[in-house]
C-alpha positions in Angstrom: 0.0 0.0 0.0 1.4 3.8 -0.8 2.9 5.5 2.0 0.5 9.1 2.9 1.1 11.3 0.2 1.8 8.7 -2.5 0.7 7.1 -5.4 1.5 3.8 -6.8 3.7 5.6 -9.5 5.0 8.3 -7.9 9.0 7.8 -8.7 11.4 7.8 -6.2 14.7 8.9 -5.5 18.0 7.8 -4.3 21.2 9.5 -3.4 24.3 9.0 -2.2 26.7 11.4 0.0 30.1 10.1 1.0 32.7 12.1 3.3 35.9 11.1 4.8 36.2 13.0 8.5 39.5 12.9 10.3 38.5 11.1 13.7 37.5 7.1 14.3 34.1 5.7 13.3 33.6 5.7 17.3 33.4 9.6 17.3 31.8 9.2 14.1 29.0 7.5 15.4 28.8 9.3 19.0 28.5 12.5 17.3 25.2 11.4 15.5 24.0 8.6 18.1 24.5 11.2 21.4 22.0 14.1 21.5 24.5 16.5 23.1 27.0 16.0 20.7 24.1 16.1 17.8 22.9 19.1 18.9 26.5 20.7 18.9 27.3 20.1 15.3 24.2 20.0 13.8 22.4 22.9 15.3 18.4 22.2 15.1 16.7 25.4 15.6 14.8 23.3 18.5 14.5 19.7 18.6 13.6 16.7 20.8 16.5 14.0 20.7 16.9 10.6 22.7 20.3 8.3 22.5 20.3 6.3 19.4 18.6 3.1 20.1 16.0 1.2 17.6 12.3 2.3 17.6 13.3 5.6 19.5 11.6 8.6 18.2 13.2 11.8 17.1 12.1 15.0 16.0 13.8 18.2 14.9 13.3 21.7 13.2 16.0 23.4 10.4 15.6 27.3 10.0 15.6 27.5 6.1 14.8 30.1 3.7 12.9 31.9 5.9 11.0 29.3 8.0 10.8 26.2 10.0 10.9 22.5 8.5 9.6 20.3 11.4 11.5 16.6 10.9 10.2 13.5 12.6 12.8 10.3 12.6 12.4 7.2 14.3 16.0 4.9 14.7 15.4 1.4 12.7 19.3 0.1 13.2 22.1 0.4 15.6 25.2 -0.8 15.3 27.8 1.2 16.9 30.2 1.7 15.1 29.5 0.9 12.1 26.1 1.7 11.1 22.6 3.8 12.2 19.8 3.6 10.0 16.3 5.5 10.9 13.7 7.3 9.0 13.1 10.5 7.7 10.0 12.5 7.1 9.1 15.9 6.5 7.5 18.4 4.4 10.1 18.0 1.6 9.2 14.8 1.4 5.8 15.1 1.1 4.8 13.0 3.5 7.0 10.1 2.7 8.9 7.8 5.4 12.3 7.8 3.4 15.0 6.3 5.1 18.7 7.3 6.3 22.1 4.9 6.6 24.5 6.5 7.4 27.2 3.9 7.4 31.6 4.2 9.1 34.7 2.6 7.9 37.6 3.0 9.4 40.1 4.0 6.7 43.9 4.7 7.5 43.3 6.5 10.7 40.4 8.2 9.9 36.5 7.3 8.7 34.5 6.9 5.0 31.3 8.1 6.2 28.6 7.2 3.2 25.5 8.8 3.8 22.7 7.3 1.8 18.8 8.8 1.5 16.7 6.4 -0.2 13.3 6.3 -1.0 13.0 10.9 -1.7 10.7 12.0 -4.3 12.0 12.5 -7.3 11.3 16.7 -8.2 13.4 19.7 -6.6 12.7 19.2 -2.7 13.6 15.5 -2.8 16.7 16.6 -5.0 17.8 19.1 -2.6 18.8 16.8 0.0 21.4 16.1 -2.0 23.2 19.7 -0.7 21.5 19.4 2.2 23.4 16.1 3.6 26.7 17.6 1.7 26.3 20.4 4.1 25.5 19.0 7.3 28.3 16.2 6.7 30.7 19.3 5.4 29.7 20.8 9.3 30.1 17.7 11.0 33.9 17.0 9.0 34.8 20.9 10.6 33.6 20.3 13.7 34.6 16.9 15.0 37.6 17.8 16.4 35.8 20.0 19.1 33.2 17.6 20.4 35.5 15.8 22.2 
């Protein structure tokens, strides 16, 4: 059955972010997984965050362009410190529970972080995820260092 806001051929969208951030898949993975250290990189406007653990709820709010963007996420895996995998829903994706992997390697002392965002619409605000996640990873690379 279509997800809310779907219909059986609405096309759908994959993409594909990788970084590589200087620091061990361990802080990797705290920095998404522990809502202080979230918060301190990724800088919701306001959000309600819980510890990464499956079937906890998440919800946060990005000031863009001029306004709020509420985002409700729920955790679907956890495997420190490899792997976290939880879904994503919002206005830009109208409606539709897409999901997030956002998978570490370690890789000669530091981590290939591959951020993948499947199941987007396909047309301009499931498209600009795409920048989006190349921005908040960008942050995240800059500001690793200092969550320690």
């Amino acid at each position: 059955m279509p997800t809310a806001g779907t219909s059986p051929t609405t096309p759908l969208l994959r993409i594909t972010v990788p970084r590589r951030i200087e620091a061990s898949p361990e802080e990797v993975f705290d920095a998404w997984a522990e809502p202080d250290l979230f918060r301190r990189w990724f800088e919701p406007h306001r959000a309600i965050l819980r510890k990464a653990a499956v079937d906890e709820l998440w919800y946060w709010e990005a000031d863009h362009a001029g306004r709020l963007w509420a985002h409700y996420c729920r955790y679907l895996r956890v495997e420190r410190p490899r792997l976290l995998e939880f879904t994503w829903m919002s206005e830009a994706t109208r409606g539709l529970e897409s999901r997030v992997t956002v998978e570490m390697t370690p890789s000669r002392g530091a981590t290939d972080l591959v951020l993948t965002h499947n199941g987007l619409p396909d047309d301009e605000m499931g498209r600009s995820h795409e920048e989006g996640w190349k921005h908040f990873t960008g942050i995240l690379a800059e500001k690793i260092k200092g969550l320690r």
